[in-house]
C-alpha positions in Angstrom: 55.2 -124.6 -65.3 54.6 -121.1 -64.6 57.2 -118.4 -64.6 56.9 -114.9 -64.4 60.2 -112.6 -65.6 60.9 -109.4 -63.8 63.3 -107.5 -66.8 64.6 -103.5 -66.2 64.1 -102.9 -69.6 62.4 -103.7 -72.4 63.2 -105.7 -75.6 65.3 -102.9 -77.0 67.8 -103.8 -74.8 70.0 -106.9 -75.4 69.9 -108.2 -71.5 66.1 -108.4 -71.8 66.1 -109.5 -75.8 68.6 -112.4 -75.7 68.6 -113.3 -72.2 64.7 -113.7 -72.4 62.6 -112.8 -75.1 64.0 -115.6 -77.5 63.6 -118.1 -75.0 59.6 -117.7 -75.0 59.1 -120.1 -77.6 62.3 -122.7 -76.9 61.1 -123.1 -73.0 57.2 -123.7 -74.5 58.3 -126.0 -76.3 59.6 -127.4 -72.8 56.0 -127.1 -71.3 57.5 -124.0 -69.5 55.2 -120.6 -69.9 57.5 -117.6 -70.1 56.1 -114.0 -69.1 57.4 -111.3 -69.2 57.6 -107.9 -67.3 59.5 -105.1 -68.3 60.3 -102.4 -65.9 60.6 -99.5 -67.9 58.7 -99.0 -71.1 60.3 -98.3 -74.8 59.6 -94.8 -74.8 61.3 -94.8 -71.3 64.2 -96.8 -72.1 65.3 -94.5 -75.1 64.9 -91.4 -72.9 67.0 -93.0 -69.9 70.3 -91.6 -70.6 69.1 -88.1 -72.6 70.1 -85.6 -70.1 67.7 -83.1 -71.6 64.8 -85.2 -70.5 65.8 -85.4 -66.8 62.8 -84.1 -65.7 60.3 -86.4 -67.6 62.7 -89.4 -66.8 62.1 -88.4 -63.3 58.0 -88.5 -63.5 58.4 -91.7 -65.8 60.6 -94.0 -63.2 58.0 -92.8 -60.7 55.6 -94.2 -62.6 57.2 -96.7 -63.4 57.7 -97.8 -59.5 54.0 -98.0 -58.8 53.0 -99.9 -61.6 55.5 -102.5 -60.3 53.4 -103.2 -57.3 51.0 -104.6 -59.4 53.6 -106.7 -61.0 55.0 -108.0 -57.7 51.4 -108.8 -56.5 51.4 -111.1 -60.1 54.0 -113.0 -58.1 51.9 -115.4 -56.2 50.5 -117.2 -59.8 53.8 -118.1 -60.6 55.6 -121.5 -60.0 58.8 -119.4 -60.5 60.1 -116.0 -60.3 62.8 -115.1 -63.2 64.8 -111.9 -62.3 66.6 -110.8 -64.9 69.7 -108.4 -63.1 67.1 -106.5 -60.8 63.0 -106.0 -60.7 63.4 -102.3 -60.8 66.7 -100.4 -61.7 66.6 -97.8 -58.4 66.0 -98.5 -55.1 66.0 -101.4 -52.8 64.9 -105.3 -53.5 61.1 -104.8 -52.6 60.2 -106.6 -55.4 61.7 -109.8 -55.0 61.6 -109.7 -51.6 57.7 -109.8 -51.9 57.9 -112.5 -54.4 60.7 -115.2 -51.8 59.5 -113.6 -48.4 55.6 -112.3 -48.7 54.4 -114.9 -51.4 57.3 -117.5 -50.6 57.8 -118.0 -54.8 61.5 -119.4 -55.5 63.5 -117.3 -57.4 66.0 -117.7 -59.7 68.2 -114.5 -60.4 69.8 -114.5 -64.2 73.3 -112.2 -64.2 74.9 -111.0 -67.6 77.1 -108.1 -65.7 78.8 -107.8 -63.0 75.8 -105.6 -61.7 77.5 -106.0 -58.0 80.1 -103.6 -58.8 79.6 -100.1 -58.4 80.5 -97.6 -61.1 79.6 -93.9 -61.9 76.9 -93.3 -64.4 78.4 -91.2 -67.2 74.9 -89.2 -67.0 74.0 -89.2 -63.8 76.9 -89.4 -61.9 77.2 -90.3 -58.2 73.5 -89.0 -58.1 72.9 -92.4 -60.0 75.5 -94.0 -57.6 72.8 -93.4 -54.5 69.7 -94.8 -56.6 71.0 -97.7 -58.0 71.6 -99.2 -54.5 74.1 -102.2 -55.8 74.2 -104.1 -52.5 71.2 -105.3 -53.8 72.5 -107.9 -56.2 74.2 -109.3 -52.8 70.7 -109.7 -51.2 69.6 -111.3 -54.5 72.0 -113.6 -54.6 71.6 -114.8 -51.5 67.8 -115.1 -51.7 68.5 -117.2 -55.3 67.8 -121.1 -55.3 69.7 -120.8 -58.9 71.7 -117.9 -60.3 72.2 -118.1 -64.1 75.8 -116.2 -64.8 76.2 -115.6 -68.3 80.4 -116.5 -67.7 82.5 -117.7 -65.1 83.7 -114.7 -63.5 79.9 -113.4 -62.4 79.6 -117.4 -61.2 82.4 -117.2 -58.8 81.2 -114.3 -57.2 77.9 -115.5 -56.8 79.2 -118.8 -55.6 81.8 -117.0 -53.1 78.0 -115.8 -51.6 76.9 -119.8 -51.2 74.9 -119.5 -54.8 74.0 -122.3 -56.6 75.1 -121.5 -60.1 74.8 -122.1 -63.6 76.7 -120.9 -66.8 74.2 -120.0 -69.7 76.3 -118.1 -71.8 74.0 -115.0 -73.9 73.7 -116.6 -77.2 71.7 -115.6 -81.1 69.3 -117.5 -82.8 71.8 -118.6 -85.8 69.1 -118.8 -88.1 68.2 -115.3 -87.5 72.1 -114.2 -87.4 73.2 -115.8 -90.7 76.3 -115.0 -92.7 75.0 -112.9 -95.7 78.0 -111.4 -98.8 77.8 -107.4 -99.4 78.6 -105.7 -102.1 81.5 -103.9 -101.2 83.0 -100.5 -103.6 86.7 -102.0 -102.4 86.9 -100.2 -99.0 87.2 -102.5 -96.0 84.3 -101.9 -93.4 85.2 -102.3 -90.0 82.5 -102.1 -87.5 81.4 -101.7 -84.0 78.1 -101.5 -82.1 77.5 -100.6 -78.5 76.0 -98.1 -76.3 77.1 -94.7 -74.9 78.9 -97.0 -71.5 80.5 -98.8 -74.0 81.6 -96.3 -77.0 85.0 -94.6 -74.7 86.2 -98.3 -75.3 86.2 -98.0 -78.8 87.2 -93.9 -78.8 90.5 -95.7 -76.9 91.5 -97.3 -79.9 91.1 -94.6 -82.2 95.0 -93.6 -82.6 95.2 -97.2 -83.8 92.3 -96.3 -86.8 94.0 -93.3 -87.7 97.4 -94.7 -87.7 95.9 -97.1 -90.0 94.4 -95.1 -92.5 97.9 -94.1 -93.4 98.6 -97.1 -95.4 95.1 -98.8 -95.8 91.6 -97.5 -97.7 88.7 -99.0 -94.6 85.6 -97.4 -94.0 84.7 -97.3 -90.1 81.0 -98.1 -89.1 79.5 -96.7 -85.9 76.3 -97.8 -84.4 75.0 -96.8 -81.2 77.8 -94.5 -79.7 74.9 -91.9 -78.3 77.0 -88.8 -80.0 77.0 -87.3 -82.7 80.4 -85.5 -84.6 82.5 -88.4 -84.0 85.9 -87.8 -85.8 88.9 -90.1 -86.5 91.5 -88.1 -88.6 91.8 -89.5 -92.0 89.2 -92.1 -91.9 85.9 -91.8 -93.3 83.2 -92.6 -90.5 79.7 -93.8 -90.4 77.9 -92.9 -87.4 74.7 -94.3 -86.7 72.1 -94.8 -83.9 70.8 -98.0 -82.9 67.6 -99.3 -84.1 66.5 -102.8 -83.4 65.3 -103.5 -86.9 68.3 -103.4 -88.6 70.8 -104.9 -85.7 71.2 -108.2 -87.6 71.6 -105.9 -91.0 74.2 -104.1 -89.7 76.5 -106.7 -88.3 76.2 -108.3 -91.7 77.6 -105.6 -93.1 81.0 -105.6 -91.6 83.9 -106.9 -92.6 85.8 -106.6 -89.8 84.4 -106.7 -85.9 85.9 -104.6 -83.1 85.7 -105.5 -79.6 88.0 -103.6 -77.8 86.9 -103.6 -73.7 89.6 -101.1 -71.8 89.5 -102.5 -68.0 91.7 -99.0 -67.3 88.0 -96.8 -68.0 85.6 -98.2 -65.5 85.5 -100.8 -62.8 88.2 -103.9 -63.5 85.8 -106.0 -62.2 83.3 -104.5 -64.3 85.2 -104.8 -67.2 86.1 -108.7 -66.5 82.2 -109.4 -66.0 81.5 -108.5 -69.4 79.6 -111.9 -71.2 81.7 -111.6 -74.3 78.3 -111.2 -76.5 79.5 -109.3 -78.9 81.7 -111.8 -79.8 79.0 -114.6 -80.6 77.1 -112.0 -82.3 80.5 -111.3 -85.0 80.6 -115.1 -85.4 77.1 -116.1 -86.0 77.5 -113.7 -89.0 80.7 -115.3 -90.4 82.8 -111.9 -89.1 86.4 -112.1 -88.0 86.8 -109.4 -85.4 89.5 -108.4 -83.4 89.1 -108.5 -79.5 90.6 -107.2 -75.9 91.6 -110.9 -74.3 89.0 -109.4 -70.9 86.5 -111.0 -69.2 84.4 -114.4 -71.2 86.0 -112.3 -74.4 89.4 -114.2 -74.0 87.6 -117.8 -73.5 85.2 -117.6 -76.4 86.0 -118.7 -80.2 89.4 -120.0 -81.1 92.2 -116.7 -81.0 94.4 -117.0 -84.3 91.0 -119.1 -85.9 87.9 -117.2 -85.4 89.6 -114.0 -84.2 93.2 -112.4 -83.4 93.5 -110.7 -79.3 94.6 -107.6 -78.7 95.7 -105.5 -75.4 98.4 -102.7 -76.6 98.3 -100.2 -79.2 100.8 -102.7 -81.4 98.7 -105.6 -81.1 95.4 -104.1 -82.1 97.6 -102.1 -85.1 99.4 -105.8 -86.3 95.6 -107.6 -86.0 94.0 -104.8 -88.2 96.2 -105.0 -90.6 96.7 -108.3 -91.2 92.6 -108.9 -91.9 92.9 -105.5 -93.9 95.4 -106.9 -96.1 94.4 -110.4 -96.5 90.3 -110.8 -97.7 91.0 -114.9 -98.0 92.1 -115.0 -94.5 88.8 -112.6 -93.6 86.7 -115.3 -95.3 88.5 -118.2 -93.5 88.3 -116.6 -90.3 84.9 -115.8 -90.4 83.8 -119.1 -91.6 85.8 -120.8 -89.2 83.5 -118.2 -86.4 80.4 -119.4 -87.9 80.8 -122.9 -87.7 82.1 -122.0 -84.2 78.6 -120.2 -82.5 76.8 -123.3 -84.5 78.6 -125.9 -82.3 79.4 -124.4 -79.2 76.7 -121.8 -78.1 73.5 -122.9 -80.0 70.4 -121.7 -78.5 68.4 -125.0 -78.3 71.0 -125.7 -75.8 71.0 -123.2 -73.6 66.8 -123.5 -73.4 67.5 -126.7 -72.2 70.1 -125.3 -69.7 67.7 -122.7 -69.1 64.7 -124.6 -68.3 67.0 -126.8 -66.2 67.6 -124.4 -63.9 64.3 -123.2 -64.0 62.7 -126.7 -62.7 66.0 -127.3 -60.5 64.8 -124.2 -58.3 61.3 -126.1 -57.4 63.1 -128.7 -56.1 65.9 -126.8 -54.1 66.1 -125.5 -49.9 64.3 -122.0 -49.2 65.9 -118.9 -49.7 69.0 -117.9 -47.0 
């Protein structure tokens, strides 16, 4: 089987990396070719949300756009078409609507956000709003023969549309995220890695961090924020930017996880889509972490065994300072997380699920 993958971005970005890109090799081993086509570029991608380069963002999506004709046109030598959120990230469907409607290709759309809620782009604002275009999703939905959610919440939407769905959770390779001991100069390292939409979630516990550093030595690691300066009184911080060769290094190299999502700062909807990745990703490495109970977030792991839940400024306080105090229960917790991923959210398993849904869309009605 043939399958062609439509991606906004490319493999610097987790959607495209772990929804995709590590199932090339798992679905050929399924007798399922995997191709993929990003639509922006690297170089793109890292100067997307840089408001200085506005202008050549500008001539780059353009660009972008047309070479995406010739993408869309690749359509018709496909047995199935793979949409991973959206073909291009502005604009209406025309992609996929050449692949169900001009070339009659089933299509099966993969969801990992709740891309069908609108929200304002921190850099380009309700500008951003009008390109976007989120009714889209709606109209991809509906021309699906399988959406893959990655959590419940994004399947009952699509199913409220009359979707088929099924639930593959974004999952590591846990041979490639592996537990690994750091040598450590007696300070605590708590960590966090995001992305600019992401970091005000973390800024909003950052009373809680300097509360902390009252009573306990912890070293706080940032990667990925998309600012520099970033302060917390009293506690020495490590701010770094992403880079994809060291992701696995530097979630080894925590302590203690932080996954605080605040449903207050953007969409609540948005917020509750969230796949709860981060949360696999702290496990596979044998870290406990502490975590907002929102969105797949409050289903996955074992709270009190894997992880502790927080929501108010006490909880997150009491969770840090119990794992700050106590490095058995760190290790116990975090091995307890590990042996969690490795049961529960394997990847073999969801290449099977995968390449399930993939064949199951062959077989299923036209497009609505």
């Amino acid at each position: 089987m043939k399958v062609i993958a439509f991606a906004s971005y490319p493999i610097e970005a987790a959607a495209t990396r772990y929804r995709l890109q590590q199932f090339v090799e798992p679905l050929s081993q399924r007798g399922i070719s995997l191709t993929i086509k990003p639509f922006l570029n690297s170089q793109q991608f890292a100067a997307l949300y840089q408001p200085r380069a506005l202008a050549s963002t500008a001539l780059g999506l353009t660009r972008a756009g047309l070479l995406r004709i010739g993408d869309g046109l690749a359509a018709r030598r496909a047995d199935v078409v793979l949409v991973q959120r959206e073909a291009m990230i502005f604009g209406p469907p025309l992609i996929e609507w050449m692949a169900v409607r001009l070339f009659d290709r089933p299509m099966v759309l993969d969801l990992d956000d709740a891309t069908y809620v609108p929200y304002t782009s921190p850099t380009y604002g309700k500008f951003g709003q009008v390109l976007k275009w989120f009714s889209k999703t709606d109209d991809l939905i509906r021309w699906a023969r399988v959406v893959t959610c990655g959590n419940r919440a994004i399947a009952d939407y699509a199913e409220s549309k009359g979707a088929t769905t099924r639930i593959i959770p974004t999952v590591v390779d846990t041979d490639v995220f592996v537990p690994k001991p750091h040598i450590s100069d007696g300070s605590v390292v708590l960590g966090w890695i995001g992305t600019h939409s992401t970091f005000p979630y973390l800024r909003a516990i950052f009373p809680v961090l300097q509360d902390l550093a009252r009573t306990h030595r912890f070293k706080m690691k940032i990667v990925g924020a998309g600012t520099k300066g970033v302060n917390i009184p009293g506690v020495e911080v490590e701010n770094l930017d992403w880079k994809l060769e060291r992701e696995v290094e530097n979630f080894q190299s925590f302590d203690i996880g932080l996954y605080p999502i605040d449903s207050s700062l953007y969409a609540e909807k948005w917020a509750a889509g969230k796949s709860g990745f981060k949360a696999i990703q702290y496990m596979a490495v044998g870290v406990p972490y502490v975590a907002a109970p929102i969105g797949a977030a409050a289903d996955i792991g074992e709270a009190g065994v894997t992880h502790f839940h927080a929501t108010t400024s006490q909880e997150w306080f009491k969770a840090l300072e119990l794992l700050l105090s106590d490095s058995e229960l760190r290790q116990k917790m975090g091995a307890a997380g590990r042996r969690h991923v490795v049961e529960h959210y394997s990847l073999p398993d969801q290449a099977d699920k995968l390449a399930h849904a993939l064949r199951e869309a062959i077989g299923c009605g036209k497009a609505r």
